[in-house]
N, C-alpha and C positions, 0 to 999 in steps of 0.2 A: 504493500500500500504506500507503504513513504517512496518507495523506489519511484512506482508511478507517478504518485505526485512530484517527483524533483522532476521527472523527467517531462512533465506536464508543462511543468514553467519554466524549463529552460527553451522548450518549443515556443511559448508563447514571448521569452524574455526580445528585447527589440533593441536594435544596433540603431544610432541616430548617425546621419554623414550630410555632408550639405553640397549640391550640387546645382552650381552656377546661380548660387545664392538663396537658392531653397533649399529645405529639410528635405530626407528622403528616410522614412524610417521602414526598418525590413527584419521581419523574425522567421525564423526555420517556418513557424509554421504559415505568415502571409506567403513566402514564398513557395511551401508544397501546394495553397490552395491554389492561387493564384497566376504563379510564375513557370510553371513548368508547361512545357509543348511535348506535346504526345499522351502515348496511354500507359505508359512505366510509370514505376514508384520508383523515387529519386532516394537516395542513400542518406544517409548523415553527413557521412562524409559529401559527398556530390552537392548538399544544402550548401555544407560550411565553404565548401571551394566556389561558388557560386557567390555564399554572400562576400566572403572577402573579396573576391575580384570585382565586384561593384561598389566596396564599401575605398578599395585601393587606389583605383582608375576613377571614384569618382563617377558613376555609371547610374543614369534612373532608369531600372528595369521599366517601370510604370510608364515611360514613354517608348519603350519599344527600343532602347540604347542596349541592353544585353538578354539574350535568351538563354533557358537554362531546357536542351533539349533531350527529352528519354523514353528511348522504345523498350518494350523489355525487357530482357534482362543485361541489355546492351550498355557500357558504358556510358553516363551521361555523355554531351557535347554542350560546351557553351561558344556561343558566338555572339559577335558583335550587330548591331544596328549599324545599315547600309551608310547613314548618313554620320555617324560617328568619325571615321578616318578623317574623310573632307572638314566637315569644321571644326575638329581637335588640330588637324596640321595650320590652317590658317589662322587660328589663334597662336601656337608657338610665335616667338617674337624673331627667328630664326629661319620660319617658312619664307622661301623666294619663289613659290609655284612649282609644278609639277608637269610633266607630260608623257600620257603612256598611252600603249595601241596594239598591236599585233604583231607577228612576224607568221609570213605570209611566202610559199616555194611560190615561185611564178609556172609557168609552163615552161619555159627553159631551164628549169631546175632552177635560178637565183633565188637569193634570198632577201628579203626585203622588211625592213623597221617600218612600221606605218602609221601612225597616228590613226585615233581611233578605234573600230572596230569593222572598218568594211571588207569584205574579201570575197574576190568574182568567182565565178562558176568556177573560171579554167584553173583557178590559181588552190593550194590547199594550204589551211591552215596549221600551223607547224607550233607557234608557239604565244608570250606574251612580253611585252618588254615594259618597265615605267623608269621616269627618271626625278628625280625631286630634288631642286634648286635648295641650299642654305646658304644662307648671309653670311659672309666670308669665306667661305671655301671656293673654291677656283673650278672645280671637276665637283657636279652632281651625283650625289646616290647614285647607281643606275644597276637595274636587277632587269634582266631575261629571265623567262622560266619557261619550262618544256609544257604542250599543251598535255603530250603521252603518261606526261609525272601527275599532272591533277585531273585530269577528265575525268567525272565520279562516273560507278561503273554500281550496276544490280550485282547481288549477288550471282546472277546467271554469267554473269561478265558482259550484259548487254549495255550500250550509253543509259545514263539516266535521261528521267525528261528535259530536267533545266539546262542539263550539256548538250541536250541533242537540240535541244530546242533553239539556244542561242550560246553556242563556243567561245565563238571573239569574243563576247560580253563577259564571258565569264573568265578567262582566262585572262584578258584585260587587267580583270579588277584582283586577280589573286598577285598579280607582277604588281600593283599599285597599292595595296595593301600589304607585300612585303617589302617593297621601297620603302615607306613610308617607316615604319619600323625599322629599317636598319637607318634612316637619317636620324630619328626619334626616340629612339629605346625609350626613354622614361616615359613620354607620352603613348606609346604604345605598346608595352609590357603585358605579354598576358592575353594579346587581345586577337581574333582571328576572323577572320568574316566567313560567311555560309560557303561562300566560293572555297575555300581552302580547306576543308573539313567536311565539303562532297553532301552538304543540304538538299535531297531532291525538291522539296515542295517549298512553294512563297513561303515566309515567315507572316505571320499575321502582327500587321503595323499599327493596330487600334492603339492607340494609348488607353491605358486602362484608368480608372476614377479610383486615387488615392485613396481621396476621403471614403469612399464605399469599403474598399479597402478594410481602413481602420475601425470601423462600425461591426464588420460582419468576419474577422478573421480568422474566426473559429468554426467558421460554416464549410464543411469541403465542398467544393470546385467541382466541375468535370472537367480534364484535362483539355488543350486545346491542340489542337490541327490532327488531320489524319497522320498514321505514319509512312513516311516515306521510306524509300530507299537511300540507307546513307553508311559512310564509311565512320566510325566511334575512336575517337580519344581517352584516353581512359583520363581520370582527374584525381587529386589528392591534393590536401590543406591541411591547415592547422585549424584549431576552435576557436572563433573569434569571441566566442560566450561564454568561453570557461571563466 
């Protein structure tokens, strides 16, 4: 019985962090009602690594800035909110801009850097490049990445949707999301987007209602989105509640 009960209230106990001027408060248990995508039970462990990476980076789950994703018995995956990279790098007081796009075989066999994402019938897409400008350095970030090393794949080994669906897009933003990181470490520690960690299905972008939240946080959830087909990280943390 007391076991229960400690263990009652340290689910319920709640970490305060403040981001970009407001409060954000978040406990094991607003986060398994609430924060979790798919239809798995998230771990203890998989909470506490989740909360500390939003309580660390600064992250409002509640706007759709980190997701905490779990299919059964599969390793959680957390990833980042599509629009996090872009306005965390343009805040640093050190960002000079950025530019990344494709590498694209021509039909002559060449190879070709492209800005963007467009690439013709005749030509195949091969890979991604980004480059990212800092104030005082002379020579930008600049990361290539193989399209063969990240295109998420079904268990069958067949393309998923979101690769098959749009490549350049996506391999784009895996090159520009690890540019961005190796100009950045401290700003981007920790952090990975769906493209990199082989997300089949949209993320759902609603922002959720805090205040609803904090009123009803002891009501369980049904979990949210279908499960896709995805490749799992596995996670580990320390207790930010002990």
């Amino acid at each position: 019985m007391v076991q229960n009960r400690l263990a009652k209230a340290q689910e319920n106990k709640t970490v305060e962090y403040e981001v970009n001027g407001e409060k954000v408060k978040l406990s094991p248990n607003i986060i398994r009602n609430y924060l979790v995508s798919g239809s798995g039970n998230v771990s203890d462990q998989e909470v506490v690594m989740f909360l500390n990476l939003c309580r660390f980076q600064h992250l409002n789950p509640f706007l759709r800035e980190a997701y905490l994703i779990k299919y059964g018995n599969s390793p959680a995956t957390i990833v980042t909110g599509k629009e996090v990279f872009t306005k965390r790098a343009r805040r640093n007081k050190d960002y000079a801009g950025q530019q990344a796009g494709v590498v694209v075989q021509k039909k002559d066999g060449t190879l070709e850097n492209r800005i963007g994402a467009l690439v013709l019938k005749d030509e195949t897409l091969v890979g991604g490049w980004a480059k990212v400008y800092i104030k005082g350095y002379e020579v930008p970030t600049e990361i290539s990445v193989s399209l063969d090393e990240y295109i998420g794949l079904k268990k069958d080994g067949e393309v998923n949707s979101q690769w098959s669906k749009k490549p350049a897009t996506m391999i784009r933003k895996v090159a520009l999301v690890q540019a961005l990181r190796e100009a950045f470490p401290e700003d981007f520690a920790g952090l990975y987007s769906a493209e990199e960690v082989d997300v089949d299905q949209p993320l759902d972008e609603t922002p959720i209602d805090e205040n609803k939240v904090e009123t009803t946080a002891t009501e369980p959830q049904e979990p949210q989105n279908k499960e896709p087909d995805m490749q799992h990280e596995s996670i580990q943390g320390d207790d930010p509640l002990a």
